[in-house]
N, C-alpha and C positions, 0 to 999 in steps of 0.2 A: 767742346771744340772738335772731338774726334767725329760727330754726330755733325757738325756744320761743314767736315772737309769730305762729307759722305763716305765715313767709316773707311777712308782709305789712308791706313799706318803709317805710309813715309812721309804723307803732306803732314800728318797729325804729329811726328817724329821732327820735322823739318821746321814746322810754326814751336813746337818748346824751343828747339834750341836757339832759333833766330829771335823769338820771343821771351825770354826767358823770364822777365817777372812778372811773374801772374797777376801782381796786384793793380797792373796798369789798363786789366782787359777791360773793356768796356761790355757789360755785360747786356746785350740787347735781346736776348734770344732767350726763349724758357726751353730747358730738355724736353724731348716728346720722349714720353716712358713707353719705348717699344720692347716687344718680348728680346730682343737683342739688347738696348738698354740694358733693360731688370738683369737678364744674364751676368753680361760685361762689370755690370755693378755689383753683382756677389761675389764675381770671382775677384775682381779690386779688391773688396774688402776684407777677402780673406785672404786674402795676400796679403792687405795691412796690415792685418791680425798678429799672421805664421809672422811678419818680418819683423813686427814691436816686441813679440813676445821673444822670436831668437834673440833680440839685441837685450832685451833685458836680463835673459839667461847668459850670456855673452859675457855683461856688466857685473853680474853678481859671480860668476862662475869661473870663467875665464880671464877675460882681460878687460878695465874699463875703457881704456882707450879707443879699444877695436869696437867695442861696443857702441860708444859713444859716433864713432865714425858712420857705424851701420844706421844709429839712428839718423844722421845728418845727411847719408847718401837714402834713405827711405825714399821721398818724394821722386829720385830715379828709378830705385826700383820700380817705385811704382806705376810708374810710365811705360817702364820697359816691358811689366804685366801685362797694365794694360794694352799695348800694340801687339806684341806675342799672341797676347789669348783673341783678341780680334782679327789677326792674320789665321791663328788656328779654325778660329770659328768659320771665317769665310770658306775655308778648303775644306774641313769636314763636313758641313751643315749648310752653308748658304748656299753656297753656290751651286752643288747640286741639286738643291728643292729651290731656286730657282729657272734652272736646264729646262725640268721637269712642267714648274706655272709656264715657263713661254711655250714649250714645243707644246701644251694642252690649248694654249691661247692660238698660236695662230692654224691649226688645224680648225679652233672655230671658229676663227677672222674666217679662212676660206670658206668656210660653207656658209657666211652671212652673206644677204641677198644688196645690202647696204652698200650706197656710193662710197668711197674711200677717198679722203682728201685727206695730200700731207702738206705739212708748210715747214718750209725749212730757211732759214737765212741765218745773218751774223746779228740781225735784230730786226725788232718789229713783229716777231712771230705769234707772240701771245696776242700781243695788240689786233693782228689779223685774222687769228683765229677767235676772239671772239666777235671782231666786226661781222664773218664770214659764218659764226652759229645766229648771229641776231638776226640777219637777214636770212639766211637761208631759213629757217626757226618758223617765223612768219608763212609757211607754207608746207613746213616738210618737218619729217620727226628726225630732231639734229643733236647728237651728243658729239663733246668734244672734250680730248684727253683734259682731265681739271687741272687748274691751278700751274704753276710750272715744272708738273711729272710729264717731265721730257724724254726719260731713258729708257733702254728697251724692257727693263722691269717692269717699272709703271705703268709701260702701254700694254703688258701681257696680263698685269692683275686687274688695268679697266674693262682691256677685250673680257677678258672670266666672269667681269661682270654686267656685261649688255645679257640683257632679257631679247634680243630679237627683232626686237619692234620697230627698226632705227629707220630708216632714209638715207639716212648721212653720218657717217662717220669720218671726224675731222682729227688728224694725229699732227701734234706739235714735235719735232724732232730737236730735241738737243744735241749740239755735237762740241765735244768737248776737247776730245783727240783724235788724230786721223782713222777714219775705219769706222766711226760712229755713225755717220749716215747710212753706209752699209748694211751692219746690220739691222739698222730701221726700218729703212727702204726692202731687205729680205725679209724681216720681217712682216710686214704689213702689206707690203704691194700696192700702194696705191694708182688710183685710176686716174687723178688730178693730183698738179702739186703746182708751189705754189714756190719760190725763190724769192723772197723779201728783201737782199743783198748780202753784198758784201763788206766785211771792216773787219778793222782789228777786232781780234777779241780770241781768248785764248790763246795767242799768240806762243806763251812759252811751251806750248804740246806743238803748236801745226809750225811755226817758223815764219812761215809767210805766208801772203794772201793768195797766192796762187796755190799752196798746199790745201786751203779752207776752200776754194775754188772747188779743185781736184775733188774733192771731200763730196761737192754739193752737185758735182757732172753725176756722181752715181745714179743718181735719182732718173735719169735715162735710158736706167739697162731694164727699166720696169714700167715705166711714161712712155707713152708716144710722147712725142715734140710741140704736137697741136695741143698735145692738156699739160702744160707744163706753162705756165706764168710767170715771166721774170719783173724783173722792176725795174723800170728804165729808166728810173728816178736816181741809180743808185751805177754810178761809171765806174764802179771795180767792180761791178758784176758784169755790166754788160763789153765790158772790154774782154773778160776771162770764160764768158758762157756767149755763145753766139746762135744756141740753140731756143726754142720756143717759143711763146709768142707774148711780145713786150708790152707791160702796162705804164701808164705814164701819170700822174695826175693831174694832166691833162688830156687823158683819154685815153683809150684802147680799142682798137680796130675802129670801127665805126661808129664808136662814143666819141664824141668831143665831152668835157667836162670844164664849169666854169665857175669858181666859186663867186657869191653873191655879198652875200657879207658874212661876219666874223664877231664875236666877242666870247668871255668867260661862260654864255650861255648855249655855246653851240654855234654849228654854224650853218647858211641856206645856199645851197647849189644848183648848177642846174645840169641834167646833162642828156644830150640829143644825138639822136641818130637819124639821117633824114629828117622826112614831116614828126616824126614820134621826138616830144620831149617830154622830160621827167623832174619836176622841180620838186627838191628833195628838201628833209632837214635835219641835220642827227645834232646831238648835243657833246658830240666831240669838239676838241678844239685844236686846233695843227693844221693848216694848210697839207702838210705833208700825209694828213691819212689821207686825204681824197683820192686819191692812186687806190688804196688797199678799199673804200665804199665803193670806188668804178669796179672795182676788181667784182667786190661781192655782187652788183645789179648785174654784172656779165653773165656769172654763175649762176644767179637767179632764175634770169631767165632761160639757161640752156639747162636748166633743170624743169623749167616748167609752170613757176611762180607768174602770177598774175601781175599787173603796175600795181594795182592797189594794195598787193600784198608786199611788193617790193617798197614803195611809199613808206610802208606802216613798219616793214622791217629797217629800214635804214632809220626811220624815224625811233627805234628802240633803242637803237646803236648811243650809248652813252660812256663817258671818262672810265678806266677802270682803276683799279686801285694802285698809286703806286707808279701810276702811268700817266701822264697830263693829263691829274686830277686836281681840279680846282677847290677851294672850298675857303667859307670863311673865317677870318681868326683876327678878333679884336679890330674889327672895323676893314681888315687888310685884306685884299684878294693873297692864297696864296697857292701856288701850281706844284702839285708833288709829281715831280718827274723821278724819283729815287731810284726805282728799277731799272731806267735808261744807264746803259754800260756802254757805251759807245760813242765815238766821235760822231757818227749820221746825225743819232738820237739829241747831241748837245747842238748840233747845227740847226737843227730843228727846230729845238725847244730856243735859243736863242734868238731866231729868227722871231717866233712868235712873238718872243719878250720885247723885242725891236719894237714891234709894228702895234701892242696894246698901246692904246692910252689911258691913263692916268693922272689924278688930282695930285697924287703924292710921290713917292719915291720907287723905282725899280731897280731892286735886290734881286744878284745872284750870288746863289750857294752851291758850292761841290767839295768832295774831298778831291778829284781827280777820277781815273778809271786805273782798275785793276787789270792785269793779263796782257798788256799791250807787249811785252819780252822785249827785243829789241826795237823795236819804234818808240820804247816807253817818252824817252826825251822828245822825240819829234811830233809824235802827238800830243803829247801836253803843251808842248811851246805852240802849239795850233790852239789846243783848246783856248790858251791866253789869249792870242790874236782874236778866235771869235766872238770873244768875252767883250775884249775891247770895242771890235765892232758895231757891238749890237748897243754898246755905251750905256750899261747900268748908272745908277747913282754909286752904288756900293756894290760888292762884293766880297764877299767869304768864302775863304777856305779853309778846311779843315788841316789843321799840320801833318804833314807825313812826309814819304820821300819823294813825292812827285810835286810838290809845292813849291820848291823854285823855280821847278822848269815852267808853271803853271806863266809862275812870275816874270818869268824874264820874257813869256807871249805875251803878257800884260803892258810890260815895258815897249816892245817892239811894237806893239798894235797903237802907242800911243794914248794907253788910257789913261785917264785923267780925273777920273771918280775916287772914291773913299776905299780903301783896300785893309781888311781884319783877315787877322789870321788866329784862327780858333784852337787851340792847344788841347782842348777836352768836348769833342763834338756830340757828344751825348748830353752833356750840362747847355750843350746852345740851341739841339734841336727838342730837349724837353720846358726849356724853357724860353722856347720862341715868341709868344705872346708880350714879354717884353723887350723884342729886339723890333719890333712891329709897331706903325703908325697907323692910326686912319688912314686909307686912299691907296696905300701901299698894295705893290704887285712883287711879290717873293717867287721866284723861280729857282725852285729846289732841285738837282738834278744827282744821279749817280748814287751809289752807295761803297763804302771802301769796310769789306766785312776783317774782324781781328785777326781773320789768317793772315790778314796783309801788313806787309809793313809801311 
């Protein structure tokens, strides 16, 4: 857990005591054995050691009672070890041979000859960074930060390891607390960037959305305003940022864009500028990327990319994991949105769920979203409403503290479907094959990790 709250003490200190019986975790995640790991795990265990072996000297020597008590308090000690020795660790060892990997990293960020694109928003950033390496890719040598190593660490040990040879270089920014863009944006400097929106999300660090706002203006004092792309799909950003230049999905500057049709297989668009049109087809599915594929044929071509290459790039453009990802399971379509944290991303993905057809029944599942702080109530009783809207057969949720409020949007929006509520959601997503019919379309959404309550 201390390794899932990114080895930072007081959330790791804060989830024992709010959680306190270990036996209810749900264990979805394997330890990755990093040399801080292996560390952290020796000094635990001699800790255990030094502290069984007082107590039973204690027991024999001294006093049973107290001894007995030491054993019984052990399990605190142990915890207490463990945070101490990973707070120590940080301050003598990490964190200065970390100082060291960045200021090495961006000294040879600067001297790389390579375009620099950031993307930053409250979501949709992975998803656009890799729509924007497929296309670009197709013409130009394009590396982008991997996987979701968002923080400025991660971007200083990928920088250490580009060989030179790039074109493009694409940085996904996580910002987690206020001042995190900052240092991103000074870090890297990017030439182009990219605002994907605005939504709750971390809420209990920023407070409000116009603090996450504030957070994402920074990316100005290093952008011109002309390379700087907002999403005008997305009206808490463009109510809060009124600078740059707005993409829509339905067009941007002198693109119109029009989607053609849609299914589980992709979908065909089309999109024009004057006499030049472009009938594209990528195997995404969402009405709502088409904004972030206009975005990438823009870049495309102000980079230099041919149609034909831009064709073949949008046309590589496929589901990523995790992300309105389709795939089959006992006869059932079923859409893994699990990485979507956000209210945009369930609007989205419920829309979709709306407008599929199907033989059979259409299931939605969520636990809820984490980090909303105080909107936690008012966006989940939304979430319910748009649940209701979009008028599933059934729907599931996971139990936790965000579950009635889910409910009583359920209530309010009028739904009228089949309503389970899952007490052990690891037993219903590992054995989803038989909660599943032929014909069935399951839209999975969200994930709520054991930090949360």
């Amino acid at each position: 857990m201390l390794q899932q709250v990114e080895y930072n003490s007081s959330k790791f200190l804060k989830w024992t005591i709010t959680l306190p019986n270990l036996l209810k975790v749900q264990k979805r995640q394997k330890l990755e054995t990093t040399a801080r790991v292996q560390l952290l795990l020796a000094i635990t265990y001699s800790g255990w050691i030094f502290l069984l072996v007082t107590a039973v000297v204690v027991c024999l020597k001294i006093n049973v009672l107290f001894g007995v008590l030491l054993l019984f308090l052990l399990p605190l000690f142990l915890i207490c070890v463990l945070a101490t020795s990973n707070t120590l660790l940080d301050l003598a060892i990490i964190t200065p041979k970390e100082k060291r990997e960045i200021a090495r990293a961006k000294n040879k960020l600067m001297s790389l000859p390579a375009t620099r694109i950031a993307i930053l928003g409250s979501y949709g950033k992975t998803t656009t960074k890799e729509i924007l390496t497929a296309v670009l890719s197709s013409g130009k040598q394009v590396v982008a930060t991997p996987g979701n190593k968002n923080v400025l660490i991660s971007h200083a040990r990928w920088v250490n390891s580009l060989n030179g040879a790039e074109d493009v270089l694409i940085f996904e920014y996580g910002e987690g607390k206020p001042g995190d863009i900052k240092l991103l944006t000074d870090f890297s400097h990017p030439e182009i960037a990219v605002i994907t929106g605005v939504a709750a999300a971390h809420m209990e660090e920023y407070g409000s959305l116009d603090a996450i706002a504030k957070d994402f203006r920074h990316i100005f004092s290093v952008c011109s305003p002309k390379n700087v792309f907002i999403n005008g799909d997305s009206p808490e950003l463009t109510s809060r940022i009124h600078q740059g230049r707005t993409y829509f999905g339905a067009g941007l500057g002198d693109w119109k864009i029009k989607l053609q049709s849609q299914d589980l297989d992709g979908m065909d668009f089309i999109m024009s500028s004057g006499k030049k049109t472009l009938k594209l087809h990528t195997k995404l599915i969402g009405e709502h990327l088409l904004g972030s594929l206009g975005l990438a044929v823009e870049l495309a071509e102000q980079l230099g990319l041919s149609d034909q290459q831009i064709k073949a790039g949008v046309a590589a453009t496929k589901p990523f994991e995790h992300r309105m990802q389709p795939y089959k399971l006992a006869g059932a379509q079923i859409i893994d949105d699990t990485y979507n944290g956000n209210i945009e991303g369930v609007r989205a993905g419920l829309k979709l769920l709306g407008e599929l057809k199907t033989t059979g029944r259409k299931i939605y599942v969520t636990p809820g979203l984490v980090e909303q702080g105080a909107l936690t109530r008012v966006i989940h009783n939304k979430l319910g409403q748009l649940i209701a809207k979009s008028q599933p057969d059934r729907v599931v949720l996971m139990q936790n503290s965000v579950t009635s409020f889910i409910q009583d949007g359920l209530d309010e929006g009028g739904f009228a479907g089949e309503l389970l509520i899952e007490p052990v959601p690891l037993d219903f997503y590992t054995n989803l094959e038989h909660f599943v019919a032929a014909g069935d379309i399951v839209l999975m959404q969200n994930d709520w990790p054991d930090s949360y309550r």
